[in-house]
C-alpha positions in Angstrom: 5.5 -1.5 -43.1 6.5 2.1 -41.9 7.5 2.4 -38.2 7.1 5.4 -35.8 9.1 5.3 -32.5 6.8 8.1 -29.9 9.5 9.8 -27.8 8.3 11.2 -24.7 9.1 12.5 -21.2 5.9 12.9 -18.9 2.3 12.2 -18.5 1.0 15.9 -20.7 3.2 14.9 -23.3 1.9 10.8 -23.5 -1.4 12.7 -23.7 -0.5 15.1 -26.6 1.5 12.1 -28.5 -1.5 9.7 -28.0 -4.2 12.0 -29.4 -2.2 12.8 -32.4 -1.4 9.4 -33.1 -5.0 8.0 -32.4 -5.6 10.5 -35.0 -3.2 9.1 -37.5 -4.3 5.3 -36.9 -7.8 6.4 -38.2 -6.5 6.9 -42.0 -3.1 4.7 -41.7 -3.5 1.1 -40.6 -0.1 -0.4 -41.2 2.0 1.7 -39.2 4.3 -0.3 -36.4 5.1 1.6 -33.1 7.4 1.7 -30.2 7.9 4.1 -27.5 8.7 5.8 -24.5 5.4 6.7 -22.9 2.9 5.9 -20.4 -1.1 5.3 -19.9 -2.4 7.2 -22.9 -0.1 5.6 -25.1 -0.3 2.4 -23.7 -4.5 2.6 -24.1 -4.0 3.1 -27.8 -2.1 -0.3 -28.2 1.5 0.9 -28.4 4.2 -0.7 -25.9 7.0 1.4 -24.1 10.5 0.1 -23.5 10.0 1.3 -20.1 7.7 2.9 -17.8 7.7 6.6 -17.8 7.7 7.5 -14.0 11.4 6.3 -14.4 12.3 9.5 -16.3 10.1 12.4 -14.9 11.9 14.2 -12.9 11.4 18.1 -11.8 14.3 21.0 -11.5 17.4 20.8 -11.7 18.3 19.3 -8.0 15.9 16.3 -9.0 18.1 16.1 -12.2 21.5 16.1 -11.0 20.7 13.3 -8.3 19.3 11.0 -11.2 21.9 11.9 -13.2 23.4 8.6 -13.7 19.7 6.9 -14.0 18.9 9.4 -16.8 22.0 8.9 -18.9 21.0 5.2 -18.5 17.8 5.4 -19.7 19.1 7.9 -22.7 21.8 5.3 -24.0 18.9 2.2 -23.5 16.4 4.4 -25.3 18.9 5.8 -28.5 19.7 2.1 -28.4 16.3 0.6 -28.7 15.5 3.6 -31.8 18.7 2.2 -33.3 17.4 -1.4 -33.2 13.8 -0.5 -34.2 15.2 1.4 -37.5 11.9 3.5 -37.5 11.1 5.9 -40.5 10.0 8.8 -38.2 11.6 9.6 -34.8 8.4 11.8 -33.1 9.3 13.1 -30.0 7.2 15.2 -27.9 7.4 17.7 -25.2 10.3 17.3 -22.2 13.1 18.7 -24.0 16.0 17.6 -21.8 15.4 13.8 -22.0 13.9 13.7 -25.8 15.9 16.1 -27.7 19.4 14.4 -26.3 18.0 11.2 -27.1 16.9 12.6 -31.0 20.5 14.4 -31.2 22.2 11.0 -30.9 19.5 9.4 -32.8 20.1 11.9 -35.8 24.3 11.7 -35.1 24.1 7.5 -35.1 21.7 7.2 -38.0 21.0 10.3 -40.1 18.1 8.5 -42.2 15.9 8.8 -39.4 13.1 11.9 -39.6 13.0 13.8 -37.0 10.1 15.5 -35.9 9.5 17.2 -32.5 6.0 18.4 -31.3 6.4 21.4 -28.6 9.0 23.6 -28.9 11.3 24.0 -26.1 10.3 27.4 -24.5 13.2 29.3 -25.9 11.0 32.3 -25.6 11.9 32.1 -21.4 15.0 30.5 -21.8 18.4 29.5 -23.1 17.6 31.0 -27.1 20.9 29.3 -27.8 19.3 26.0 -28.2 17.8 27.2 -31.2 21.3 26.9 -32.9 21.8 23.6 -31.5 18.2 22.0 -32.5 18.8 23.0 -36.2 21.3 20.2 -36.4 19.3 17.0 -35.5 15.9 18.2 -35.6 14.1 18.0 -39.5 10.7 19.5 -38.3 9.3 21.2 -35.3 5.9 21.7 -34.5 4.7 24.9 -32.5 1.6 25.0 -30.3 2.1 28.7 -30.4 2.1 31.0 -33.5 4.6 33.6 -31.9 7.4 31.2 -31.5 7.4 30.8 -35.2 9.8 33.7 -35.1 12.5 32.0 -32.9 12.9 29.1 -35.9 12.4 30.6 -38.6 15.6 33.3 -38.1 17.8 30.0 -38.0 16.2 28.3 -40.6 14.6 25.5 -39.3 11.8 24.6 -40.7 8.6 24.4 -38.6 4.9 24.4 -38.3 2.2 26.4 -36.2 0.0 23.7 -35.6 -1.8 24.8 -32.2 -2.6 23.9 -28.8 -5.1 20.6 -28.1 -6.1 21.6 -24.8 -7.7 24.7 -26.7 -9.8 23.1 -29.2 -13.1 23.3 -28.9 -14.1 19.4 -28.4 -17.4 17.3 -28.6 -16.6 15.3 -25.4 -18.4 12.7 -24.6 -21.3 13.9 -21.6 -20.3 12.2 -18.8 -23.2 11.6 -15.4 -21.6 12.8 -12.1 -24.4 13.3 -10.1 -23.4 10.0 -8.1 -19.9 11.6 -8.1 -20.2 14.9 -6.8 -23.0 15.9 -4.4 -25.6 18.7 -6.6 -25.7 20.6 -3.0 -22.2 21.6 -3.3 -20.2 24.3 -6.0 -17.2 22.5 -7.1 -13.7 24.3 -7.3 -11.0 21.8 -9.9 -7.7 21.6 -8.4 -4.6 20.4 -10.9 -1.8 19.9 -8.5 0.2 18.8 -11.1 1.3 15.4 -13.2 5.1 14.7 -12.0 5.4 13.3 -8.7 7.6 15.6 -7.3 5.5 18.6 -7.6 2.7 17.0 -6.0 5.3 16.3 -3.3 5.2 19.4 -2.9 1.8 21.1 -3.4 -0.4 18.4 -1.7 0.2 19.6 1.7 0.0 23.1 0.8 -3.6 22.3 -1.1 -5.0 20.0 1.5 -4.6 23.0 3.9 -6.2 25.2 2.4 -9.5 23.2 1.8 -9.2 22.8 5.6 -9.4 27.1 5.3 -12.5 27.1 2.8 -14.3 24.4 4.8 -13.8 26.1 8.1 -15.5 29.8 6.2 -18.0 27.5 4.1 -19.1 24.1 3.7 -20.8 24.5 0.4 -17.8 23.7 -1.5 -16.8 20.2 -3.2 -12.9 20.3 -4.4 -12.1 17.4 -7.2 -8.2 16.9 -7.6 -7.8 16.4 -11.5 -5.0 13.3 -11.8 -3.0 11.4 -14.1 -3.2 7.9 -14.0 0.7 7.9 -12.7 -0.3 10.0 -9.3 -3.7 9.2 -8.6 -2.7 6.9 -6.0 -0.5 9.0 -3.9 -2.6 11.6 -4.1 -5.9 9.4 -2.9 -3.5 8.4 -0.6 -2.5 11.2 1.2 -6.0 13.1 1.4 -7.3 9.7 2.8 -4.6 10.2 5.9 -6.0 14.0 6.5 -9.6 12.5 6.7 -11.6 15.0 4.2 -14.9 14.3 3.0 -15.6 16.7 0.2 -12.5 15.7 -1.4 -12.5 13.6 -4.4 -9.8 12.6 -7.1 -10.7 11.5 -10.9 -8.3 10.9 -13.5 -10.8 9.9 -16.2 -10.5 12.1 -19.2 -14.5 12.5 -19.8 -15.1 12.9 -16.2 -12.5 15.4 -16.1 -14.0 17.4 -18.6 -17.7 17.4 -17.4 -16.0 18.2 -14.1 -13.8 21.3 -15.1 -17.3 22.4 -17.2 -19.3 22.6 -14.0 -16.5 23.9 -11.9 -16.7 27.6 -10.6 -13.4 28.3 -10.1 -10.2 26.1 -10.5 -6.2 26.1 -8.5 -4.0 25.3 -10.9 -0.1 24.4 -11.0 1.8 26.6 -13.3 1.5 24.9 -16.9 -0.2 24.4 -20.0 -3.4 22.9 -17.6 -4.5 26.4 -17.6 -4.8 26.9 -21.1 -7.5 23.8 -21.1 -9.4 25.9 -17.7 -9.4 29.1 -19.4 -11.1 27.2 -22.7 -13.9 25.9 -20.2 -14.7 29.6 -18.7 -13.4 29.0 -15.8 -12.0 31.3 -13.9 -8.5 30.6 -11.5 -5.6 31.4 -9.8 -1.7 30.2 -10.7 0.2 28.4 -8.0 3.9 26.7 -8.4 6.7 26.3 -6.0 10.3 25.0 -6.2 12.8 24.8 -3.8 14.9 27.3 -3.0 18.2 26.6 -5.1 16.0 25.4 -8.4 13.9 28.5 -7.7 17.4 31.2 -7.8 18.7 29.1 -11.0 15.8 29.3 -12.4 15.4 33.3 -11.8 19.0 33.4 -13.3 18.4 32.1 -16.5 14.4 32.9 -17.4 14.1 35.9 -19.4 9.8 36.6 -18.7 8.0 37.9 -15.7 5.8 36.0 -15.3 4.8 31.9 -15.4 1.6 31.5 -17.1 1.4 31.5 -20.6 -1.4 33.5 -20.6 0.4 36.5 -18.7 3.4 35.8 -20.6 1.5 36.7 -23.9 -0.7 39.6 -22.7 2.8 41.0 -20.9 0.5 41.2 -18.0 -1.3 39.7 -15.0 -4.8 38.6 -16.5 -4.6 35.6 -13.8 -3.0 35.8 -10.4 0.2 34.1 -10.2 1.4 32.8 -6.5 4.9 31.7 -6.5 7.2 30.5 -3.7 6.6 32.3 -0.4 3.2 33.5 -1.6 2.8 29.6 -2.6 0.9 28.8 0.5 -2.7 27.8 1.7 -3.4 31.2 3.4 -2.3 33.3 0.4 -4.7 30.4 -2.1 -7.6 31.0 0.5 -7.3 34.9 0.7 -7.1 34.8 -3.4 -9.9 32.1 -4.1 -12.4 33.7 -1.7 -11.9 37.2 -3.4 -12.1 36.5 -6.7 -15.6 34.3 -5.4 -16.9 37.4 -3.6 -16.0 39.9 -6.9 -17.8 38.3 -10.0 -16.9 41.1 -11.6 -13.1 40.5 -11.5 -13.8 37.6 -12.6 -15.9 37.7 -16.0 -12.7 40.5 -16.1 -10.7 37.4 -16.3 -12.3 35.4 -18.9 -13.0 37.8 -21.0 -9.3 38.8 -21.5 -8.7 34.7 -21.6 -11.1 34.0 -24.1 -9.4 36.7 -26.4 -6.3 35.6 -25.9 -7.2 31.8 -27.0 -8.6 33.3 -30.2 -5.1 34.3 -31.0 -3.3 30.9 -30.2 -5.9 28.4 -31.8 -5.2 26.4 -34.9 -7.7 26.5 -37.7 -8.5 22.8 -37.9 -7.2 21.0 -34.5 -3.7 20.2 -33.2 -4.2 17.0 -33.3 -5.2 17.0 -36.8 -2.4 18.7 -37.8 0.3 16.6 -36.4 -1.1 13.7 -37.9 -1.4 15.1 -41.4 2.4 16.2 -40.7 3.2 12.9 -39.6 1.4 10.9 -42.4 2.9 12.9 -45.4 6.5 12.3 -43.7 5.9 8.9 -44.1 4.9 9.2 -47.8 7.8 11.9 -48.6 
């Protein structure tokens, strides 16, 4: 029987791996599995060695005090690859837990494939990794087409396969009029998956629904969650005594929620690839501390954090980072871009053509499982 160990980092990256390798269980049946993940993974029947909230940490501060835990967990994991002796090492997404576990891997037991889906954005930052990945990495697999660049000067050999949270998927209709009152507009709020950047942006979000409510009552504001923080975030907004606050964390729900939005908040990230594929238009938020936020203005070579502005070289959605960061600055931008519909169909228009440069042919999904499958074979 061939064995895959999935290799990942955070909750978006469980999700990626899990769709890909629901994917790949369709057309191969006697494939064993192990991994690091969490609740996606876990719903498609493969166990993980440990849970993933142990290893999600954000910026570098967060890193540095867990530094011990994380080499611990690095040395278990590499370990329990070792003992597993699986034909394909796929790791996925958070490159500073999965590609040091997949360079020890490769060091300790060369025989091991080893195939990473999402780059590590050496478009923003550190370009030297390329160099470095080229010596334990046999494939990589690029959500965007213009990274292909990047690899292909070293060598490495690598495959466009595109972003899932662009396709264009039959989801399955989901009812939430008994979820979400018909009176009421709803505005999606993605405050992020790791715990420490809702930590951070709760507080900030919760006030300015408190802003909107006070100027209009008509809106209903549905934090989108991950199975990992839907509790502390029910939990908080329960303290602060909202009523047109809800939280959902089912995927379908999700969906049908985001389609019937009429505008969307979102944390800095790949997220706003999947609003800008439902029409919806948005604002950018993200906020680190201060000594994460000067390393991090050290070392990134863009201007801007959306992926969207980065590829149009341009603001096509606002961005609000650090000091603007707060719920004053949110409530002046979300009520403009509500009281200018022209701005906005601006917005999505320049989105929409955007996506049509960064989608795959087929699906992502499909892709990485076709990759996966003739690995196995080869």
């Amino acid at each position: 029987m061939k064995k895959i160990f999935v290799l990942t980092g955070e909750p978006s990256g469980d999700k990626l791996a899990s769709t890909a390798i629901l994917k790949l269980q369709k057309d191969n049946k006697d494939i064993n599995y192990l991994s690091v993940g969490g609740e996606n993974l876990k719903k498609i029947g493969i166990k993980s060695i440990f849970e993933l909230k142990e290893i999600t940490y954000l910026g570098f501060t967060s890193v540095l005090l867990n530094l011990f835990k994380i080499k611990k967990r690095i040395n278990q994991t590499v370990d329990e690859i070792l003992k597993f002796e699986p034909d394909i090492l796929f790791s996925v997404d958070s490159p500073d837990f999965t590609l040091r576990v997949a360079e020890i891997v490769k060091k300790r037991n060369p025989k091991i494939k080893t195939i990473h889906y999402v780059a590590p954005q050496v478009w923003i930052w550190r370009k030297s990794r390329v160099k470095k990945i080229k010596k334990f990495i046999d494939h990589i697999l690029l959500l965007f087409d213009f990274e292909k660049k990047y690899f292909d000067d070293e060598n490495i050999k690598n495959t466009f396969v595109g972003h899932p949270l662009i396709e264009n998927k039959i989801s399955n209709k989901t009812d939430i009029n008994n979820f979400i009152s018909k009176d009421k507009k709803i505005i999606s709020i993605f405050a992020g998956s790791r715990k420490s950047e809702t930590n951070v942006l709760l507080p900030i979000l919760v006030d300015f629904i408190h802003m909107m409510n006070k100027k209009d009552a008509n809106y209903s504001f549905v934090f989108h969650a991950t199975e990992e923080n839907k509790e502390q975030i029910i939990n908080f907004i329960r303290i602060k005594n909202i009523e047109n606050i809800d939280v959902i964390s089912n995927e379908n729900m999700k969906s049908e929620i985001l389609s019937k939005s009429v505008f969307a908040v979102c944390k800095s990230g790949t997220v706003s690839l999947q609003v800008c594929n439902a029409n919806v238009p948005s604002i950018i938020i993200y906020k680190l501390n201060f000594i994460n936020f000067m390393i991090f203005k050290l070392l990134v070579n863009v201007k801007f954090a959306n992926i969207i502005n980065i590829i149009n070289n341009r603001e096509v959605i606002p961005e609000l980072l650090q000091n603007e960061c707060n719920a004053k600055e949110i409530y002046n931008s979300v009520v403009y871009m509500l009281k200018n519909p022209d701005i906005r169909k601006k917005q999505l228009e320049n989105c929409n053509q955007t996506l049509k440069g960064i989608r795959s042919k087929t699906s992502s999904s499909s892709e990485v499982a076709s990759i996966l499958s003739n690995s196995l074979i080869g």
